[in-house]
Backbone as CSV, one residue per row, in Angstrom:
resi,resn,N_x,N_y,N_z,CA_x,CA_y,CA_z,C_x,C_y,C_z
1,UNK,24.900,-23.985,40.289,24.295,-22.770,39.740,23.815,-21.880,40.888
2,UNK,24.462,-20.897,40.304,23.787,-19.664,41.465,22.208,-19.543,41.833
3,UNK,21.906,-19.263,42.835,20.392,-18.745,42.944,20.146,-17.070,41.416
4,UNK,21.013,-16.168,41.868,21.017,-15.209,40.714,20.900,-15.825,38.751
5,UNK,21.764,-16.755,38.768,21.957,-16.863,37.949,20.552,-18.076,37.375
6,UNK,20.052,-18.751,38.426,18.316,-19.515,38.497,17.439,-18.598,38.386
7,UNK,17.428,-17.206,39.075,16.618,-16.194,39.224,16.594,-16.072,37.380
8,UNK,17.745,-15.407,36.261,17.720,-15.285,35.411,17.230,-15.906,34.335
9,UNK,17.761,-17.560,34.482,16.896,-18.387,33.633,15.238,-18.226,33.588
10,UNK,15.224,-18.253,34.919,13.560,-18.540,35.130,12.586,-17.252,33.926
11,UNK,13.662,-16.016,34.542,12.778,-14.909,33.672,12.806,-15.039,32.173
12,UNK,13.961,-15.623,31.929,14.039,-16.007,30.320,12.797,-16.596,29.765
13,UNK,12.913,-17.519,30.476,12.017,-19.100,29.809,10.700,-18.302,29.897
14,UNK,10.662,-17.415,31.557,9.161,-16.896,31.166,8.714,-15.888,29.997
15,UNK,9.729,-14.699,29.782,9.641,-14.015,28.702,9.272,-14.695,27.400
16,UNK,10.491,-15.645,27.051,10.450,-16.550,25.885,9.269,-17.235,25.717
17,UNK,7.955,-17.638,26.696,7.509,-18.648,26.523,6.125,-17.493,26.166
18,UNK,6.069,-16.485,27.203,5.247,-15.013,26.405,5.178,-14.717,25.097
19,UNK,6.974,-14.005,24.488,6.736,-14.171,23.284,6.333,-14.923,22.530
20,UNK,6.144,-16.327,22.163,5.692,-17.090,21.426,4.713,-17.507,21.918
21,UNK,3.926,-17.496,22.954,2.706,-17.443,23.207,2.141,-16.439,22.304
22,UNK,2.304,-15.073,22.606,1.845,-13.846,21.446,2.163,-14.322,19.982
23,UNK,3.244,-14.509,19.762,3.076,-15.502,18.210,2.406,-15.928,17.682
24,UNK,2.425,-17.208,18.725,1.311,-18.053,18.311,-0.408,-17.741,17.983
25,UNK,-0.824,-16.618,18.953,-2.330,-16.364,18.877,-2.094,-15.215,17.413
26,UNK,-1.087,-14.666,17.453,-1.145,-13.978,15.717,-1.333,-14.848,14.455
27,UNK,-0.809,-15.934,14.747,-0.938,-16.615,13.955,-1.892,-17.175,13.652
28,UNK,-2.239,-17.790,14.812,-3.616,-18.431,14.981,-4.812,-17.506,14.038
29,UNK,-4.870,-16.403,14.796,-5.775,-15.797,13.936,-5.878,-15.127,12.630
30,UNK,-4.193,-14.737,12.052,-4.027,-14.802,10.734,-4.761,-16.242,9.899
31,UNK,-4.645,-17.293,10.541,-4.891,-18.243,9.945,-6.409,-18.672,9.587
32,UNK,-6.997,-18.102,10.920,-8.530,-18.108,10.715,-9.216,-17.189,9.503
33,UNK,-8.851,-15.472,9.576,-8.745,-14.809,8.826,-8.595,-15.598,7.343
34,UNK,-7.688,-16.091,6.938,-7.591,-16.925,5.757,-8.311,-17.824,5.412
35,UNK,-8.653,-18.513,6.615,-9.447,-19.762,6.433,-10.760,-19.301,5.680
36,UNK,-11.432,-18.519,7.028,-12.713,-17.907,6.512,-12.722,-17.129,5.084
37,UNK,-11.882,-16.285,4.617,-11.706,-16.144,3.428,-11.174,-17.057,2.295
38,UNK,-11.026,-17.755,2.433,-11.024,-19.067,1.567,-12.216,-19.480,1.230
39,UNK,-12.755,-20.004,2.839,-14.023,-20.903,2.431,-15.303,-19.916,1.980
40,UNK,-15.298,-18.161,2.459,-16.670,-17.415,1.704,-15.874,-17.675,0.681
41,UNK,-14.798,-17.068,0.249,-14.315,-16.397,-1.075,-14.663,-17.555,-2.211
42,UNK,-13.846,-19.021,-2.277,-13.774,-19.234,-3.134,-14.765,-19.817,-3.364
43,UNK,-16.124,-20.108,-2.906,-17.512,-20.495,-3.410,-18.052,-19.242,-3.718
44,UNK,-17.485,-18.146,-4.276,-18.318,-17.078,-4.540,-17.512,-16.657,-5.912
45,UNK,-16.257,-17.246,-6.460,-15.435,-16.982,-7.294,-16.021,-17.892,-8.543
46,UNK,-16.385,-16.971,-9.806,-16.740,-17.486,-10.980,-16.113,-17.053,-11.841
47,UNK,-16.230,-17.423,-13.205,-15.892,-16.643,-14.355,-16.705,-15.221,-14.436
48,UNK,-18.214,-14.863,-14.135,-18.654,-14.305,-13.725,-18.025,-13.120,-12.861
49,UNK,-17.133,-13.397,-12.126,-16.906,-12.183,-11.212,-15.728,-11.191,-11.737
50,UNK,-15.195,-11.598,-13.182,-14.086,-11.369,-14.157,-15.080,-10.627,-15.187
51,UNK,-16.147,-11.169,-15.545,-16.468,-10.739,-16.824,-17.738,-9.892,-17.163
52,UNK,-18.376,-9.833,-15.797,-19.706,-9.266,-15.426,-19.550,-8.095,-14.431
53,UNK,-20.648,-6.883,-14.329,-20.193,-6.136,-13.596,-21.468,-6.254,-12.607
54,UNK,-21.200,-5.103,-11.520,-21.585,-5.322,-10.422,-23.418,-5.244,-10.504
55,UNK,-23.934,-6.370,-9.766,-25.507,-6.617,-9.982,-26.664,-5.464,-9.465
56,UNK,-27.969,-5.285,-9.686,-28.824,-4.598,-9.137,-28.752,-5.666,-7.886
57,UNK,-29.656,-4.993,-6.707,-30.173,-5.989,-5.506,-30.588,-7.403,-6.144
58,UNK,-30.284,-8.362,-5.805,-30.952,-9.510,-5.441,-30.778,-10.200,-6.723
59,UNK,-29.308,-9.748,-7.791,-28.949,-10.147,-8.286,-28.018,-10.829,-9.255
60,UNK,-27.732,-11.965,-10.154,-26.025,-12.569,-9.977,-25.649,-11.619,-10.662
61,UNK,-24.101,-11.314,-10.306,-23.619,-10.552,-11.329,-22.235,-10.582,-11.568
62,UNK,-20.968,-9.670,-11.565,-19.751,-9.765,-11.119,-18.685,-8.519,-10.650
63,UNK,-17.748,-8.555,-10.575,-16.959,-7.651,-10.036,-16.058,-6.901,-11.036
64,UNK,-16.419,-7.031,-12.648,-15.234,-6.636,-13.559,-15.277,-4.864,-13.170
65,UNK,-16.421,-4.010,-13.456,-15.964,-2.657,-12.918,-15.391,-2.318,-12.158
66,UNK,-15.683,-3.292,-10.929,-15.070,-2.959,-9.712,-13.754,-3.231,-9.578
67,UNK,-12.797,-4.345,-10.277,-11.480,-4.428,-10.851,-11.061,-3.866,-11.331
68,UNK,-11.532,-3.439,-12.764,-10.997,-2.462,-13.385,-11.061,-0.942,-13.381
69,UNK,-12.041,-0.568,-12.206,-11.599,1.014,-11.174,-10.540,0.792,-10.542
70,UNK,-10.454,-0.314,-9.599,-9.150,0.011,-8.749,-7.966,-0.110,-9.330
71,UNK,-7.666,-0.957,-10.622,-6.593,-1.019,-11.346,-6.889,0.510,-11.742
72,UNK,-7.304,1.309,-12.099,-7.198,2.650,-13.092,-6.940,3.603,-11.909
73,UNK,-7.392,3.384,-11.049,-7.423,4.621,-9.774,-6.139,4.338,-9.311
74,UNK,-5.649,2.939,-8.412,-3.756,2.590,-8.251,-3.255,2.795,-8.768
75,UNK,-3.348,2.611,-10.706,-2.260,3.031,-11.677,-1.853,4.631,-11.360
76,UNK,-3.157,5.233,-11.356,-2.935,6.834,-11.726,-2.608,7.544,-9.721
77,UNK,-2.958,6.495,-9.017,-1.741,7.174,-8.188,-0.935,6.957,-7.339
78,UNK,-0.138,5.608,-8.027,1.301,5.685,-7.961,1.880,6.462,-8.979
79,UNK,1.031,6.661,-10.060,1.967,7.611,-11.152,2.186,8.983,-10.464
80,UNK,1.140,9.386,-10.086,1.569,10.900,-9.206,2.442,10.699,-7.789
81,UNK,1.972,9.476,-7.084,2.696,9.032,-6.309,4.114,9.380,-5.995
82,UNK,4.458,8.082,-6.735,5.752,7.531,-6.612,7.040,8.596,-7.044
83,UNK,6.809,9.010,-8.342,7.928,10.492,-8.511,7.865,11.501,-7.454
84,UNK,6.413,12.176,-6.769,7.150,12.547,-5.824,7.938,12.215,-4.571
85,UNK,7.186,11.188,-4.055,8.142,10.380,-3.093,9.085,10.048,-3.262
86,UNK,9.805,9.740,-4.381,11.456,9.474,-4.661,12.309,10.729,-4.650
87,UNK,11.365,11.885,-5.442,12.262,13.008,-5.380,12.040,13.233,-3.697
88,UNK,11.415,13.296,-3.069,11.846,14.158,-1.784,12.329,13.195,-1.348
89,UNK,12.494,11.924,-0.989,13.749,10.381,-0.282,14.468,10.869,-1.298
90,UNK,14.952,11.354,-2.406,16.340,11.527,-3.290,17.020,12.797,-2.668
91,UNK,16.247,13.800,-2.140,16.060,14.913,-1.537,16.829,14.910,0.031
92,UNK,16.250,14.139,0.226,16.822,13.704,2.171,17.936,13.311,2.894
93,UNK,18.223,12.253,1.596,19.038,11.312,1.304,20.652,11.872,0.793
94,UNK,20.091,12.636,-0.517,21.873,12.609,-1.003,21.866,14.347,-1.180
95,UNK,20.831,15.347,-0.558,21.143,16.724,-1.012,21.128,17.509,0.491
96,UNK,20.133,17.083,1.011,19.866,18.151,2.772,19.745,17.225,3.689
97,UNK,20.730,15.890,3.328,20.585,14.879,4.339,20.551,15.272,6.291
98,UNK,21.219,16.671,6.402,21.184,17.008,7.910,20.431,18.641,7.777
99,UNK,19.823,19.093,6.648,19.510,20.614,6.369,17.866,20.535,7.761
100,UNK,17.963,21.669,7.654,16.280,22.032,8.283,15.452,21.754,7.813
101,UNK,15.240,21.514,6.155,14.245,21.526,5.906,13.795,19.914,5.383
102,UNK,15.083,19.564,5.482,15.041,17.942,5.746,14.366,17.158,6.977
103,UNK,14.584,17.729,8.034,14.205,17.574,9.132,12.338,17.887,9.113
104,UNK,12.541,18.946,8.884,10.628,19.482,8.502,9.898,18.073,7.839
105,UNK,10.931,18.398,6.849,9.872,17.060,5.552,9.786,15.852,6.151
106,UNK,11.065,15.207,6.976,10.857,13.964,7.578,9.887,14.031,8.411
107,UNK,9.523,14.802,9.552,8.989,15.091,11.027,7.424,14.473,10.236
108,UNK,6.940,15.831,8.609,5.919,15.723,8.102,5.082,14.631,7.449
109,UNK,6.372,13.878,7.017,6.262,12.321,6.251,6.040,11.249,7.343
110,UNK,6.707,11.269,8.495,6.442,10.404,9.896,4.474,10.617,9.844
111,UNK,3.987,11.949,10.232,3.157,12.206,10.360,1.960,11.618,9.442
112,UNK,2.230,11.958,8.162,1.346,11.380,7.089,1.565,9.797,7.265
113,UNK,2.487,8.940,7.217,2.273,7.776,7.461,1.546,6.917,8.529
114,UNK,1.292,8.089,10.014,0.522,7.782,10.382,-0.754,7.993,10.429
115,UNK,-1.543,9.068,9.649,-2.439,9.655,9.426,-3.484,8.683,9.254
116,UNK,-4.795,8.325,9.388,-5.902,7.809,9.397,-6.098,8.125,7.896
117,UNK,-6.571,7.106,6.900,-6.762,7.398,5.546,-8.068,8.008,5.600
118,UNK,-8.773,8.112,6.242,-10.448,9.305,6.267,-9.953,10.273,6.200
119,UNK,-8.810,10.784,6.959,-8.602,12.216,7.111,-8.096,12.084,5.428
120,UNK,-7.629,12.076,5.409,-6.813,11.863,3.353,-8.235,11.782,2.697
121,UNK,-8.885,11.246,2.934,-10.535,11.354,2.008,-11.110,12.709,1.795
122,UNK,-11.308,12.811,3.593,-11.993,14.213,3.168,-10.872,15.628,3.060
123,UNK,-9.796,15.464,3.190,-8.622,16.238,2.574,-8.955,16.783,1.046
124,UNK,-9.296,15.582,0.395,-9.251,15.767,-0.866,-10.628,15.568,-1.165
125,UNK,-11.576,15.462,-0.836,-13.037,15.843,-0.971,-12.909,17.557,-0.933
126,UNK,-12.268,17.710,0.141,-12.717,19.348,0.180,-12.016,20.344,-1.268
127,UNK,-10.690,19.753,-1.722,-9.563,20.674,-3.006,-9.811,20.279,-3.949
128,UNK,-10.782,18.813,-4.184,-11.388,18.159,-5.621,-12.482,18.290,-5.645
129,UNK,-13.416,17.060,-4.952,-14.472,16.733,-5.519,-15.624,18.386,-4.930
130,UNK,-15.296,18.964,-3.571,-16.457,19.994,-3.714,-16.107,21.717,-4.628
131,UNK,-14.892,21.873,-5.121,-14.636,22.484,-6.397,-15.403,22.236,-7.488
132,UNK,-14.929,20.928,-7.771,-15.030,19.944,-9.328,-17.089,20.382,-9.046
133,UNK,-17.597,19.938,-8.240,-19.000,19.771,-7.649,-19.505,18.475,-8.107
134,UNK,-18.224,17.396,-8.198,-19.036,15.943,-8.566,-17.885,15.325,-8.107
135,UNK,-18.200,13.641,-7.693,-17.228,13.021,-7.696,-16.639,12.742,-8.444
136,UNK,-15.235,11.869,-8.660,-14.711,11.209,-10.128,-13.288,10.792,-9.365
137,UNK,-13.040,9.878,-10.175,-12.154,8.945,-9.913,-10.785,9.357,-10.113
138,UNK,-10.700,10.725,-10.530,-9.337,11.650,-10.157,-8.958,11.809,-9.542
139,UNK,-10.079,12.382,-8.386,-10.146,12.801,-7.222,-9.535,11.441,-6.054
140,UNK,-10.244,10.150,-6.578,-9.905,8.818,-5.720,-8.409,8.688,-5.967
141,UNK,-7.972,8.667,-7.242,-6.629,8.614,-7.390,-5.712,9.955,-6.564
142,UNK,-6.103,10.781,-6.836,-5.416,11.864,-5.521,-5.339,11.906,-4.411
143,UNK,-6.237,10.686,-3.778,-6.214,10.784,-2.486,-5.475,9.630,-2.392
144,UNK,-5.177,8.524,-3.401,-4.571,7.175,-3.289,-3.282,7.953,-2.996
145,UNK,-2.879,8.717,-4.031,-1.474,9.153,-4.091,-0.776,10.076,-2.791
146,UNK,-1.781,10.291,-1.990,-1.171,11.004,-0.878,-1.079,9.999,0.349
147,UNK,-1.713,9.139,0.212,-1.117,7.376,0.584,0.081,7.211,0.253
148,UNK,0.440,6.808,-0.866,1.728,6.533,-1.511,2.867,6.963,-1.340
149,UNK,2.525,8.543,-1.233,4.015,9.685,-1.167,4.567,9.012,0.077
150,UNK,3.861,9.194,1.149,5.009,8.998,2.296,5.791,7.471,2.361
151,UNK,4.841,6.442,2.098,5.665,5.306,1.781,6.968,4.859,1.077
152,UNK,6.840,6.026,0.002,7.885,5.980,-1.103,9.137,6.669,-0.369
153,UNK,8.556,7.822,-0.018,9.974,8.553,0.782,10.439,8.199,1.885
154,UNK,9.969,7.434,2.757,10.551,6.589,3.380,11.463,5.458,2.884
155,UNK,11.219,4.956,1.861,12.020,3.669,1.718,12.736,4.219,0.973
156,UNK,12.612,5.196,0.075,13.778,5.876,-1.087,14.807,6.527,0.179
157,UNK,14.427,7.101,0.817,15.611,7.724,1.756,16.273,6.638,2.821
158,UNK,15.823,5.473,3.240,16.223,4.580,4.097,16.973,3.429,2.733
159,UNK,16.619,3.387,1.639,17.534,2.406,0.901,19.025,3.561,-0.002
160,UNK,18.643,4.814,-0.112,19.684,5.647,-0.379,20.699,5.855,0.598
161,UNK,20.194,5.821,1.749,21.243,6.082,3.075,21.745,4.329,2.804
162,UNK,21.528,3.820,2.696,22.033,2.117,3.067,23.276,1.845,1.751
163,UNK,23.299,3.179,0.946,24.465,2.722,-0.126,25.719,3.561,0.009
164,UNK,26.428,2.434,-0.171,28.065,3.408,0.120,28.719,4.803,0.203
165,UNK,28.725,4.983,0.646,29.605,6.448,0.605,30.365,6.465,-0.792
166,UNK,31.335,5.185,-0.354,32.551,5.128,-0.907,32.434,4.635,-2.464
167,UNK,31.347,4.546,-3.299,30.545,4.547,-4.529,30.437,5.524,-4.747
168,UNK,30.095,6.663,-4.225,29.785,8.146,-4.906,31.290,8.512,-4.918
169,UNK,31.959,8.178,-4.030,33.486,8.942,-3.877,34.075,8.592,-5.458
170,UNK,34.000,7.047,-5.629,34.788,7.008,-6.638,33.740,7.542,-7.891
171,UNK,32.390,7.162,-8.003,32.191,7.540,-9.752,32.096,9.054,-9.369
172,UNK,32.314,10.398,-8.744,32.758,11.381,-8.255,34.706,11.466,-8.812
173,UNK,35.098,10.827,-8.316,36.516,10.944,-8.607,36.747,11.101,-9.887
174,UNK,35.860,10.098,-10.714,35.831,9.697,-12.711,35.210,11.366,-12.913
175,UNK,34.732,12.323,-12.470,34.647,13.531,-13.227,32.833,13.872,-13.080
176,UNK,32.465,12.647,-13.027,30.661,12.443,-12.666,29.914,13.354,-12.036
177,UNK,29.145,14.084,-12.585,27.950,14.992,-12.073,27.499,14.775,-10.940
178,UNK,26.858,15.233,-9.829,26.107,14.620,-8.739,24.611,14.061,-9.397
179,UNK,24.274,14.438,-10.510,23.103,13.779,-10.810,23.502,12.701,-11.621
180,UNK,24.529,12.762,-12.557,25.092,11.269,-13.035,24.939,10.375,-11.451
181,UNK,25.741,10.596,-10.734,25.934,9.620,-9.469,24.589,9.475,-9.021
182,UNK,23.811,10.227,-8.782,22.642,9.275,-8.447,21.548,9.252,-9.303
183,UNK,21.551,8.923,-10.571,21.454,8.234,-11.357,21.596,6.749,-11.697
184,UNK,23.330,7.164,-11.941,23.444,6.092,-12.776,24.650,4.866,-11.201
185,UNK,24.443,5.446,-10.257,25.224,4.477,-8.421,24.399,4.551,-7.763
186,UNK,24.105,5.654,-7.591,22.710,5.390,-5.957,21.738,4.907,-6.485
187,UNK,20.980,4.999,-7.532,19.484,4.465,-8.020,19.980,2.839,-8.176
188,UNK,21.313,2.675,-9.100,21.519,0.817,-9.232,21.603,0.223,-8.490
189,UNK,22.621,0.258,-7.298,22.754,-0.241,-6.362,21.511,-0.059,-5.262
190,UNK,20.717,0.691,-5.420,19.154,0.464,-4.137,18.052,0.485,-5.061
191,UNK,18.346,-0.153,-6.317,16.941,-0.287,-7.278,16.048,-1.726,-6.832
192,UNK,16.197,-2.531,-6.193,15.597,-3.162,-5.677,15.024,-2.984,-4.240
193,UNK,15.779,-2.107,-3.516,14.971,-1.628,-2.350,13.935,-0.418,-2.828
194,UNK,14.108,-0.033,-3.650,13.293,0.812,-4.565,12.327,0.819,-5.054
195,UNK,12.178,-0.527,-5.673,10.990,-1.751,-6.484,10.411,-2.250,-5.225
196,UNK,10.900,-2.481,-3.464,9.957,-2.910,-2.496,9.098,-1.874,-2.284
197,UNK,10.130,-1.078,-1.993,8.925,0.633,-1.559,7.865,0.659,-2.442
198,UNK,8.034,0.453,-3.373,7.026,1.282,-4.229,5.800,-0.327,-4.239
199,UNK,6.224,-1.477,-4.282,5.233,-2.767,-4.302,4.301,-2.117,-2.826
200,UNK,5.932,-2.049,-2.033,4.803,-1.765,-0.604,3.733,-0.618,-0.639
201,UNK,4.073,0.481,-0.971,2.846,1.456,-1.542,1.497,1.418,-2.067
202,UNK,2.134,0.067,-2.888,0.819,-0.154,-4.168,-0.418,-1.308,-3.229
203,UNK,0.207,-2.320,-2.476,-0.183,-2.948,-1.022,-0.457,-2.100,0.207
204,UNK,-0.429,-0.882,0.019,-0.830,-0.239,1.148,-2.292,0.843,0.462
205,UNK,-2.447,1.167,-0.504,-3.473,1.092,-1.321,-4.422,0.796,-1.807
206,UNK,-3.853,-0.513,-1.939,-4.992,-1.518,-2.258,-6.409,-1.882,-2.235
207,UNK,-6.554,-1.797,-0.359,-7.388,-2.204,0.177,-8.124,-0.737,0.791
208,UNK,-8.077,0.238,0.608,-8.103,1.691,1.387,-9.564,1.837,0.480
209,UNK,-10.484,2.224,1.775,-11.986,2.227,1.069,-12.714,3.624,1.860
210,UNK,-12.393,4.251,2.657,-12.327,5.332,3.123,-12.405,6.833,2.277
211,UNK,-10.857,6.457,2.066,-10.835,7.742,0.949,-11.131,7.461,-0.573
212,UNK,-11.900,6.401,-0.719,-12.456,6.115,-2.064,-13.551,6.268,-2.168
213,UNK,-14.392,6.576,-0.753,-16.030,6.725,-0.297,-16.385,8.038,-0.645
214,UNK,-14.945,8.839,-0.141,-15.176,10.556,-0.236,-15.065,11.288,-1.280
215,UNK,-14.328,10.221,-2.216,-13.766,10.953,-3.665,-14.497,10.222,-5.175
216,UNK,-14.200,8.807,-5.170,-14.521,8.145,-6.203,-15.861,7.985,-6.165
217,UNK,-16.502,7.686,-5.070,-17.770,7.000,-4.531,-18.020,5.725,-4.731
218,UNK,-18.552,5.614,-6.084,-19.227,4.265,-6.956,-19.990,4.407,-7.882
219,UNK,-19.889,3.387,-8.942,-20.765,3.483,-9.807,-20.550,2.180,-10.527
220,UNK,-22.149,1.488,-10.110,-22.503,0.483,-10.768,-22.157,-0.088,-11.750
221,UNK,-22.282,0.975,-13.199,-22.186,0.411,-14.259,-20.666,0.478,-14.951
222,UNK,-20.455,-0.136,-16.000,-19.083,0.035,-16.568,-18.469,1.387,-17.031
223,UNK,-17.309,2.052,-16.610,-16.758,3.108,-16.627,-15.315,3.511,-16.301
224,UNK,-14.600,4.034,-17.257,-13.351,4.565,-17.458,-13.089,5.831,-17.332
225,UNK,-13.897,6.420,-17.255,-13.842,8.289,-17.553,-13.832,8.552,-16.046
226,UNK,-12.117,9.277,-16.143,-11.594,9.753,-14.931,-12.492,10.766,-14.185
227,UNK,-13.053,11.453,-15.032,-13.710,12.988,-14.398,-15.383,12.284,-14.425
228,UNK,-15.356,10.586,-13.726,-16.946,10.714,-12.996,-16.644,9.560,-12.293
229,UNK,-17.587,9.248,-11.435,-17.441,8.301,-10.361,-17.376,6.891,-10.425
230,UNK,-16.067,6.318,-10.307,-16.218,4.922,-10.777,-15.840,3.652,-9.923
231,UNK,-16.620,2.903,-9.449,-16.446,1.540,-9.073,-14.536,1.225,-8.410
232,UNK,-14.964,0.966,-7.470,-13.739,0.003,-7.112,-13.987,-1.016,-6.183
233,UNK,-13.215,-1.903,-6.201,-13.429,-3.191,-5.415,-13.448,-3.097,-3.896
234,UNK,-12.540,-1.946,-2.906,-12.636,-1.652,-1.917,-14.346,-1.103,-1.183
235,UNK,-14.585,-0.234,-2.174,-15.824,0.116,-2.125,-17.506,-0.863,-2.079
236,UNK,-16.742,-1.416,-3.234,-18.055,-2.253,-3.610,-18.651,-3.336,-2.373
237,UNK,-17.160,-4.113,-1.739,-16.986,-5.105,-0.635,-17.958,-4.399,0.526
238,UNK,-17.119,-3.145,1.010,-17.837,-2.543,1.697,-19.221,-2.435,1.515
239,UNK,-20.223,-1.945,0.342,-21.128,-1.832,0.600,-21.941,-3.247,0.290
240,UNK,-21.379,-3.977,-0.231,-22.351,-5.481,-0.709,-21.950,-6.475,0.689
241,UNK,-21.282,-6.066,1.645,-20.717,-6.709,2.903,-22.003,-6.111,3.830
242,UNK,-22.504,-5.004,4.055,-23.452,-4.814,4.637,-25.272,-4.574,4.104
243,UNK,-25.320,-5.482,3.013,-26.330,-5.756,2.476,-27.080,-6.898,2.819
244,UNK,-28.371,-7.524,2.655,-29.135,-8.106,3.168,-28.973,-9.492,2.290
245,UNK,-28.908,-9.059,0.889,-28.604,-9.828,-0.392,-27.865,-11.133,-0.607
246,UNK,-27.801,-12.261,-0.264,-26.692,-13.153,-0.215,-25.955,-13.401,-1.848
247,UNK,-26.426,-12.924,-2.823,-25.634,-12.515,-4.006,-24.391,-11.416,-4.119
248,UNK,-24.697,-10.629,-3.375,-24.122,-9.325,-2.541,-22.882,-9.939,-1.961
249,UNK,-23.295,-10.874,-0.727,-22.888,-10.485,0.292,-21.422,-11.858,-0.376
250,UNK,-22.206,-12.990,-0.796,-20.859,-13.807,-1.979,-20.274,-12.961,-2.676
251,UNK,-20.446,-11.831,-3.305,-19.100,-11.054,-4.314,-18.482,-10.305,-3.492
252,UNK,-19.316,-9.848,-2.453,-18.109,-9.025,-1.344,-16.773,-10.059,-0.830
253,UNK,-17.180,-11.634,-0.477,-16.598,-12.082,-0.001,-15.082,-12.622,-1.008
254,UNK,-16.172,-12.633,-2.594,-15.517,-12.860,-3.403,-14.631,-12.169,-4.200
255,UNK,-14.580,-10.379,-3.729,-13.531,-9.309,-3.642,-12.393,-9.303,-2.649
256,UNK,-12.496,-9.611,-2.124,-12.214,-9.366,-0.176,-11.244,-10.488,-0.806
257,UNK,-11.475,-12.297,-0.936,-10.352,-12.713,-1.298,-8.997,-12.416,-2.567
258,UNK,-9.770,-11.258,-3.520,-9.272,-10.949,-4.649,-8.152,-10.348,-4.200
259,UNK,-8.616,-9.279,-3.089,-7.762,-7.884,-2.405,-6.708,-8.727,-1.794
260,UNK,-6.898,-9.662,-0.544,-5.839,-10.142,0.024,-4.884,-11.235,-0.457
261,UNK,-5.160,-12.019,-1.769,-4.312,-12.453,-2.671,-3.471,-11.373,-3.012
262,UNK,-3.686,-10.352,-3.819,-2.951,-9.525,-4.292,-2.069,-8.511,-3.533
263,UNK,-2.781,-8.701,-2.323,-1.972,-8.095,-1.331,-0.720,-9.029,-1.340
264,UNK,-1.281,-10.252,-0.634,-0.142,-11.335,-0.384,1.006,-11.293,-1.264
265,UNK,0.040,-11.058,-2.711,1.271,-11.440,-3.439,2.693,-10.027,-3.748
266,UNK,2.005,-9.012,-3.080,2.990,-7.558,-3.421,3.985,-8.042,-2.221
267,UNK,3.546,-8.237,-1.033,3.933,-8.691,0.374,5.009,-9.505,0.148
268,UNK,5.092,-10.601,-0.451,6.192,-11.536,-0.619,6.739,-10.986,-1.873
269,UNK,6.290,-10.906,-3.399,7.720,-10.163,-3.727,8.383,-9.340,-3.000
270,UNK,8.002,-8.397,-2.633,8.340,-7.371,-1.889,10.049,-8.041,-0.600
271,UNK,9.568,-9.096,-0.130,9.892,-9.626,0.564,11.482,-10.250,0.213
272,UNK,10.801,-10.898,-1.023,11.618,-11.641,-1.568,12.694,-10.738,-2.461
273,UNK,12.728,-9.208,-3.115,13.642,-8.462,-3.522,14.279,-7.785,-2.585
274,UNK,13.823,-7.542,-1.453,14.522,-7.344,0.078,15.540,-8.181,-0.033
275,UNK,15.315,-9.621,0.340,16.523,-10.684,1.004,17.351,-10.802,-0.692
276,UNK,16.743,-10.814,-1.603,18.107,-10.507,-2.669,18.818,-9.333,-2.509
277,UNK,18.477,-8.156,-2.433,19.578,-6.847,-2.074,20.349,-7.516,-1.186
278,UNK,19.893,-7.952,0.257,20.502,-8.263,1.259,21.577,-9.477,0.627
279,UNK,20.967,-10.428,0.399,22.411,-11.070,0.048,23.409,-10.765,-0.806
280,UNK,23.080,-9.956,-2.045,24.588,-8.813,-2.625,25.143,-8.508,-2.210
């Protein structure tokens, strides 16, 4: 063996042994992360934290408002969400795939995905809630949904580009509308990369307590009515996490594992309708 060709190994093994060094400490501390949320979370998990809502100071109570805000606030915006993000990835994809103003919208969507979700809070603090002159959980859902958009149009335009050409050519050839064709070829064939985007959206949401501070706020007691301020679990963690209260500070812990279950679990479907497209 050459000295050059010893020189090369050596850098391998060292690179290689880097990368999985870095691995390994991700892991490591993913794992701690879990651990510790295991062991607060599930001594803080009752029937109670399902069926009771959130306590005065210094006392037991549970997390059902605070569940059932963030379910009502996610529902209502991926609903505003998600249609627009598909139309502009439907947009990118199969109408101004090389136009200017394709280019604009992408450059803009890069941008929003990296955007700090505070700035998205008080975005929509300033066009809702100081108009409206109150908070409300419209407002939280509007700011969820400007989360959402760019996620969606990203994966709608990266799973539309990933389908055949030669699929539009032929249901095109049969006499087919361009909106029949992506309809009833481009949407079937990337409807499961379709169903990730949008899981991934709803997991990128989830946990966002920022722009739920600026819009939704909180509110203690039980409440559904979009146009006033209502409870969510992101929120609540946050503020019963920096409380003095150890009743508090168990349902924060005992949200916190709620959030990253449900995360987990969007994460691996998500995952898992990926590697089925892929193997079709």
């Amino acid at each position: 063996m050459s000295a050059l060709q010893a020189a090369r190994k050596t850098r391998s093994a060292i690179a290689m042994s880097l990368c999985v060094a870095s691995a390994g400490v991700g892991l490591i501390a993913l794992a701690l992360i879990l651990f510790a949320l295991l062991w607060n979370g599930l001594s803080g998990l009752s029937p109670a934290v399902f069926t009771q809502t959130t306590p005065p100071p210094g006392s037991a109570g549970g997390l059902a408002n605070a569940i059932v805000g963030s379910l009502i606030m996610t529902f209502f915006g991926v609903l505003i969400g998600a249609p627009l993000g598909m139309f502009a990835g439907t947009y990118m994809a199969e109408y101004g795939r090389d136009s200017k103003l394709a280019t604009v919208v992408r450059f803009i969507n890069d941008v929003l995905l990296s955007a700090p979700s505070i700035v998205i809070g008080l975005f929509v603090y300033e066009i809702t809630v100081v108009p409206m002159g109150h908070f409300s959980a419209l407002a939280g859902s509007v700011a969820l949904a400007l989360l959402v958009v760019p996620v969606v149009v990203r994966t709608t335009e990266d799973m539309l580009n990933l389908v055949p050409g030669t699929l539009r050519e032929a249901a095109t050839a049969l006499g087919l509308p361009r909106s029949l064709v992506i309809r009833h070829v481009a949407y079937k064939a990337a409807r499961a990369g379709l169903i990730t985007g949008l899981l991934l959206a709803v997991a990128r949401v989830s946990g966002e307590t920022a722009p739920l501070l600026f819009t939704a706020l909180n509110n203690q007691f039980w409440s559904t009515n979009l146009n006033a301020p209502m409870a969510s679990l992101p929120v609540v963690i946050f503020q019963f996490a920096l409380s003095p209260y150890k009743e508090w500070q168990s349902l924060a812990w005992a949200g916190a594992l709620l959030i990253t279950l449900a995360v987990l679990t969007l994460s691996i479907t998500a995952r898992v309708l990926g590697a089925q497209r892929t193997s079709k």
